[in-house]
BALOBA-1460 file (C-alpha; in Angstrom, 3 decimals):
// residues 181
<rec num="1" residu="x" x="25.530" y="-11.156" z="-15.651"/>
<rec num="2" residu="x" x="22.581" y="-12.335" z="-13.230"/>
<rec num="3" residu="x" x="19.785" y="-10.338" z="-12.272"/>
<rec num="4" residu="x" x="17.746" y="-10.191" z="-9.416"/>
<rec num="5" residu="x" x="14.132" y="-10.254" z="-11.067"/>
<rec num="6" residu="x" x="13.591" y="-11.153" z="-14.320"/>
<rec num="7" residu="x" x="13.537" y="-8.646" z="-18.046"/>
<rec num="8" residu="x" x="11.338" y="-7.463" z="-19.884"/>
<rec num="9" residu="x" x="11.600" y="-7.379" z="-23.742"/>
<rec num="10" residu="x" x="14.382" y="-4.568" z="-24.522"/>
<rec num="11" residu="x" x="11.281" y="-2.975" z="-26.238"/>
<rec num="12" residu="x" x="8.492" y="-3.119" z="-23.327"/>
<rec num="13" residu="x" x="9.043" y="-0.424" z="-19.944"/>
<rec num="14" residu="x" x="10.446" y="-2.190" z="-16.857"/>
<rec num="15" residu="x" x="11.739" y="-1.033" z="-13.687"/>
<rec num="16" residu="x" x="14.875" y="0.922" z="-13.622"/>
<rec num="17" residu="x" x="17.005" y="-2.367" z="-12.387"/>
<rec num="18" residu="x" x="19.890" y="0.643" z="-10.785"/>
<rec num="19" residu="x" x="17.350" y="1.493" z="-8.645"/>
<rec num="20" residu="x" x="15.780" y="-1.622" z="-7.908"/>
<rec num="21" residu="x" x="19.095" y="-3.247" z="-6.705"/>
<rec num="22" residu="x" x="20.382" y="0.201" z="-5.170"/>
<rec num="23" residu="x" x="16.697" y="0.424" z="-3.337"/>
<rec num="24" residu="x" x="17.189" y="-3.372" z="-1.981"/>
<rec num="25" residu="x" x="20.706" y="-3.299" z="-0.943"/>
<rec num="26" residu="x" x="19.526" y="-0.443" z="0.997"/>
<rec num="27" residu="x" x="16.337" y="-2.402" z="2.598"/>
<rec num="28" residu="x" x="19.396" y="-5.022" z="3.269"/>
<rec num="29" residu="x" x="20.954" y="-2.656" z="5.223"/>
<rec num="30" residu="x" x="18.114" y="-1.745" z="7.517"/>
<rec num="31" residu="x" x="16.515" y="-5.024" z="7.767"/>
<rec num="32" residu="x" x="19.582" y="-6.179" z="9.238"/>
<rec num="33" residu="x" x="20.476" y="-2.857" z="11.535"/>
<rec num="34" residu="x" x="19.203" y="-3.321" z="14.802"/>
<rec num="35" residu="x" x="18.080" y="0.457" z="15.305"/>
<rec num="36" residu="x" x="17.747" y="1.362" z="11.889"/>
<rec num="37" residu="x" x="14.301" y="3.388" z="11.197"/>
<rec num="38" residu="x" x="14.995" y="4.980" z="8.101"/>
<rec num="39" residu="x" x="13.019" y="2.623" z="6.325"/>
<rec num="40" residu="x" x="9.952" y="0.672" z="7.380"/>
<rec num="41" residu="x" x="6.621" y="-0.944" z="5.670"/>
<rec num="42" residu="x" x="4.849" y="2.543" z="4.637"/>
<rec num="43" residu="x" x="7.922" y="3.628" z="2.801"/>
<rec num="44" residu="x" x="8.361" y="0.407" z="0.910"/>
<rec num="45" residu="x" x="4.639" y="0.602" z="0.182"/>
<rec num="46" residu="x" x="5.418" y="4.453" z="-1.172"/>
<rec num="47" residu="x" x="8.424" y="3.057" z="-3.389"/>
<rec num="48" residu="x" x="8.228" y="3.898" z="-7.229"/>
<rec num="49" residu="x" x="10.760" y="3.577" z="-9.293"/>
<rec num="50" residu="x" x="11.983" y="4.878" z="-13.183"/>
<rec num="51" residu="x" x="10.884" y="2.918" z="-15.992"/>
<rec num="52" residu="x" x="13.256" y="1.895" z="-18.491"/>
<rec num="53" residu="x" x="13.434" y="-0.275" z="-21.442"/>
<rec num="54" residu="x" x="14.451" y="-4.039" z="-21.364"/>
<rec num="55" residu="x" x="14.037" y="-3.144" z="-17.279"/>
<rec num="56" residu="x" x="12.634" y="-5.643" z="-14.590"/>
<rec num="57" residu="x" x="9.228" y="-7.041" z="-15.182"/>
<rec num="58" residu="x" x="6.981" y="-5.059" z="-12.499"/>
<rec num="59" residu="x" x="4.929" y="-7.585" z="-11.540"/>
<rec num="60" residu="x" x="7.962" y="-9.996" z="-9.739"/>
<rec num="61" residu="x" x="9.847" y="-6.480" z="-8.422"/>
<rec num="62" residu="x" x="5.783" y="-5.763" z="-6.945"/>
<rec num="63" residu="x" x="5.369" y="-8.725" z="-5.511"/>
<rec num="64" residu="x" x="9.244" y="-8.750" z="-3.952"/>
<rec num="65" residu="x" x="7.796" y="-4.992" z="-2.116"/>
<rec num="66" residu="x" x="5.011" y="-6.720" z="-1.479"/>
<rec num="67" residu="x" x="6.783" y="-9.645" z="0.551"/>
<rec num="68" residu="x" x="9.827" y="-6.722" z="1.781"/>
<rec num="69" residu="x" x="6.408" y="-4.945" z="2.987"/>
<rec num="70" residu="x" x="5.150" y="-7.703" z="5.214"/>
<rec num="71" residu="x" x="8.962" y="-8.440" z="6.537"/>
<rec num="72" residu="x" x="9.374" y="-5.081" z="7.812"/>
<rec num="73" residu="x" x="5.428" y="-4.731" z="9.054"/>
<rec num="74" residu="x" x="6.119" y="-7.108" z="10.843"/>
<rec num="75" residu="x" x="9.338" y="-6.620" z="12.722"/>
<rec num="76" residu="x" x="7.617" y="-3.171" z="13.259"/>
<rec num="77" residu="x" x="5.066" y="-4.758" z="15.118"/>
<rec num="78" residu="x" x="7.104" y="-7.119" z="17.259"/>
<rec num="79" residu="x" x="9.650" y="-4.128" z="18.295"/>
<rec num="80" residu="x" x="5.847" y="-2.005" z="19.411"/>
<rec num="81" residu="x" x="4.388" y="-5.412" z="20.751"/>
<rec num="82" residu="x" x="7.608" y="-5.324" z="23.303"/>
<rec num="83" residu="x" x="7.795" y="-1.565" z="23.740"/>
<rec num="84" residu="x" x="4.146" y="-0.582" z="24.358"/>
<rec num="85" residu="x" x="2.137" y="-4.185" z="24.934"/>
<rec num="86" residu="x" x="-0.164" y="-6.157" z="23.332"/>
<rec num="87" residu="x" x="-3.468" y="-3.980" z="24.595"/>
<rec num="88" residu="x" x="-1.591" y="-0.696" z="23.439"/>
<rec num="89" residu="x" x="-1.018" y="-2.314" z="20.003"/>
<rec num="90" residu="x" x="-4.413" y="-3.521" z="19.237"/>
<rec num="91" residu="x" x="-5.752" y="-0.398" z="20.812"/>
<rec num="92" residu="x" x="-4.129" y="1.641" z="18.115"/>
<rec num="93" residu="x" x="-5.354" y="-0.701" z="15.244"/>
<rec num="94" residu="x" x="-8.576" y="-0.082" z="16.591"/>
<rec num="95" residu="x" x="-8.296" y="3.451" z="16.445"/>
<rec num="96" residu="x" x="-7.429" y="3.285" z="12.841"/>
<rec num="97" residu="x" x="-10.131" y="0.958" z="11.809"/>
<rec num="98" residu="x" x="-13.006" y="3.364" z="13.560"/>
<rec num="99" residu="x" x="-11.523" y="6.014" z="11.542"/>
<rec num="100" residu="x" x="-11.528" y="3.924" z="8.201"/>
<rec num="101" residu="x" x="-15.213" y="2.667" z="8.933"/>
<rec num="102" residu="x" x="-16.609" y="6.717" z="9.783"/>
<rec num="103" residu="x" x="-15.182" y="7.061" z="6.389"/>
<rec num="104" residu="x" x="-16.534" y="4.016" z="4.667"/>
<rec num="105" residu="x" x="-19.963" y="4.336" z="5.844"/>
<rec num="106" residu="x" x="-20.533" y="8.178" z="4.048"/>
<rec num="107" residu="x" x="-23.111" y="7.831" z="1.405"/>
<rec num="108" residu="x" x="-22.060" y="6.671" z="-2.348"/>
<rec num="109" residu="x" x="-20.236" y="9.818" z="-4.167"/>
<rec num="110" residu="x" x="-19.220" y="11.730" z="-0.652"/>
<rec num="111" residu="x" x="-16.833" y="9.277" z="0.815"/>
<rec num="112" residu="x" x="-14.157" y="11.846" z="-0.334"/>
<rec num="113" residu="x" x="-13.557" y="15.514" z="-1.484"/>
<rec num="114" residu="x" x="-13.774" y="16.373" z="-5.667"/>
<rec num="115" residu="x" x="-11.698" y="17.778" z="-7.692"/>
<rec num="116" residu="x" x="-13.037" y="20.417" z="-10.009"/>
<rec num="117" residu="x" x="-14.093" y="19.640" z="-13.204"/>
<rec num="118" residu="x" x="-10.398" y="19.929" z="-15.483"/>
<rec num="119" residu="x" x="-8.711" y="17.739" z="-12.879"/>
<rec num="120" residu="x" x="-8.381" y="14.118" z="-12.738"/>
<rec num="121" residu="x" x="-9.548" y="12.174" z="-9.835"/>
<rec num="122" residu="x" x="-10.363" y="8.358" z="-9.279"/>
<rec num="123" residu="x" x="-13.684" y="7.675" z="-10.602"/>
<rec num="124" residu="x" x="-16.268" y="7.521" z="-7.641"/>
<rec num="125" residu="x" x="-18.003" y="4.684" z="-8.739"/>
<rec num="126" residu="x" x="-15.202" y="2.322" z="-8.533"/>
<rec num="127" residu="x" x="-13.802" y="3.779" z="-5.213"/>
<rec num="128" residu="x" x="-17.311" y="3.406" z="-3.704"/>
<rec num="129" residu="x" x="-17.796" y="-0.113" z="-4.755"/>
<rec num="130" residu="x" x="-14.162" y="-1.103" z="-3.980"/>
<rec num="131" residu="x" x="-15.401" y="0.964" z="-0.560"/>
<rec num="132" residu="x" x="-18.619" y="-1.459" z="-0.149"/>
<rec num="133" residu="x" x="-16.177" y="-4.560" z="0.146"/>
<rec num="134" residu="x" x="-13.945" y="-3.019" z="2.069"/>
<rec num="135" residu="x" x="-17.425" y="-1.783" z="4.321"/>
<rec num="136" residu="x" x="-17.968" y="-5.777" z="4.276"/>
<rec num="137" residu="x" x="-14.149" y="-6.895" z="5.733"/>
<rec num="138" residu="x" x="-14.677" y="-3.958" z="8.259"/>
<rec num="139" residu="x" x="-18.330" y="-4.677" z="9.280"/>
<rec num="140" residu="x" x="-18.827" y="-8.456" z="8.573"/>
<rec num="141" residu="x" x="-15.286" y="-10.018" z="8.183"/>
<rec num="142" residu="x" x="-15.984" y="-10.983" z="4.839"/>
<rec num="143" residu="x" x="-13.033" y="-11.931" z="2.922"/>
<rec num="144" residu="x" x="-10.567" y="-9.470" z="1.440"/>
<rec num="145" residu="x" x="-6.977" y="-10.224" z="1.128"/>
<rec num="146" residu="x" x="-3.552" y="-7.440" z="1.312"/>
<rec num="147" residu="x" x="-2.940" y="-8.131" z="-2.398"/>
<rec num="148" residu="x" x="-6.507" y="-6.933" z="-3.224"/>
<rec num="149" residu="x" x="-6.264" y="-3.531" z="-1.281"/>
<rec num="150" residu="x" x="-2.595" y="-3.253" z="-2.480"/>
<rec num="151" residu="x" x="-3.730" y="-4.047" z="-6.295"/>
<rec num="152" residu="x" x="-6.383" y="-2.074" z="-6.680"/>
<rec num="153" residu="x" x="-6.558" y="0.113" z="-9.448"/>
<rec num="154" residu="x" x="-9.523" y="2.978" z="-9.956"/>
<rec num="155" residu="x" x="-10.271" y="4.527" z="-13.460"/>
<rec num="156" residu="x" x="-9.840" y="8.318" z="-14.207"/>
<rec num="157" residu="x" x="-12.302" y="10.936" z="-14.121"/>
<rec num="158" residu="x" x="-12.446" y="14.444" z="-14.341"/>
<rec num="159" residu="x" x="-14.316" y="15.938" z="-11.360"/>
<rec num="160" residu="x" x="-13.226" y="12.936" z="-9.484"/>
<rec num="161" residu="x" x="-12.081" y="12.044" z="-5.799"/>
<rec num="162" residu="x" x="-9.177" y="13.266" z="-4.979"/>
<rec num="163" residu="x" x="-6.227" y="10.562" z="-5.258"/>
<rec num="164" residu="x" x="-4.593" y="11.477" z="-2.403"/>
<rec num="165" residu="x" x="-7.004" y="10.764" z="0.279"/>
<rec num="166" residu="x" x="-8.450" y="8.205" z="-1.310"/>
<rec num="167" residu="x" x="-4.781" y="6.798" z="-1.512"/>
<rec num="168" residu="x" x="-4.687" y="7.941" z="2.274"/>
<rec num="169" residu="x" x="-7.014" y="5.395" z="3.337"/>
<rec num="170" residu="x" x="-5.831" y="2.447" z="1.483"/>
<rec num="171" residu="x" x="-2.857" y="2.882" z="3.321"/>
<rec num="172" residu="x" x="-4.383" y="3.058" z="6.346"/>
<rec num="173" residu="x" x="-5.875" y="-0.541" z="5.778"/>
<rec num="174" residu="x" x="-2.908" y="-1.937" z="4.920"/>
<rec num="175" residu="x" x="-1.503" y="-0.818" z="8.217"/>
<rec num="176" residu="x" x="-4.566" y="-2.172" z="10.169"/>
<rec num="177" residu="x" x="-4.622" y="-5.592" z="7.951"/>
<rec num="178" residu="x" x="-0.867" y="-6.141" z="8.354"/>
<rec num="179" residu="x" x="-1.225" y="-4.968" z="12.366"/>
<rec num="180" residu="x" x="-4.228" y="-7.658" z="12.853"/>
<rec num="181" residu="x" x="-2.669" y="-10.533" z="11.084"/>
């Protein structure tokens, strides 16, 4: 029997390949619905699935959300582009990128809130260095690509920032990259 994405080894975690197909017959569905909002780029971008032995290899089912992401981000766009106008659009985007740069430019180790001491956060040195380049695409226009923001991966730490608005933000960029390409 085919599969969509390749296996891993029946001894190594994969994605759940149930949900993976169930998940992209539904993204079928709306793609091709001409009203259908159930489903657009952020939710694809919040998409996790099971892990199961012998599953799909997560890096091709990633970089199919990845490409699903930019499909629907787009189409998003184009439907606002006609409904509001170009100025609207970009005016938004703006919006979002002054409120991702006030953040940025806090000091080293107060971009975000803590958690306390016994919980787990993302360790503030790597957020505030991944937040420097990010500082240098906002500021400069220096060079930073979707796959980089959507890859990124921050080490543990007690006492850390808090994931979720740390998380919060990334997302945010994504929107503003994807609505500026």
């Amino acid at each position: 029997m085919p599969s969509t994405f390749p296996t891993v080894d029946r001894s190594t975690l994969g994605y759940d390949p149930d949900e993976v197909e169930r998940f992209l017959e539904d993204a079928r569905r709306a793609y091709t619905a001409s009203d259908a909002d159930d489903l657009g780029a952020g939710k694809i971008r919040a998409t996790a699935f099971s892990m199961r032995k012998g599953g799909y290899s997560t890096q091709h089912v990633d970089a199919a959300l990845e490409r699903l992401e930019d499909a629907f981000a787009a189409r998003e766009r184009d439907r606002e582009l006609q409904s509001r106008g170009q100025k609207a659009w970009y005016a938004e985007a703006r919006t979002k990128a002054s409120d991702i740069v006030a953040r940025l430019d806090r000091p080293d180790g107060q971009r975000f809130a803590r958690n306390g001491f016994l919980s787990v956060g993302y360790h503030p040195k790597d957020v505030d260095a991944f937040a420097g380049r990010l500082r240098g695409y906002f500021h400069d226009g220096k060079p930073l690509s979707l796959t980089e923001v959507r890859a990124i991966v921050f080490r543990p730490k007690h006492g850390g920032y808090r994931e979720g608005q740390v998380d919060a933000v990334l997302d945010a960029v994504v929107d503003v990259m994807l609505a500026v390409r």
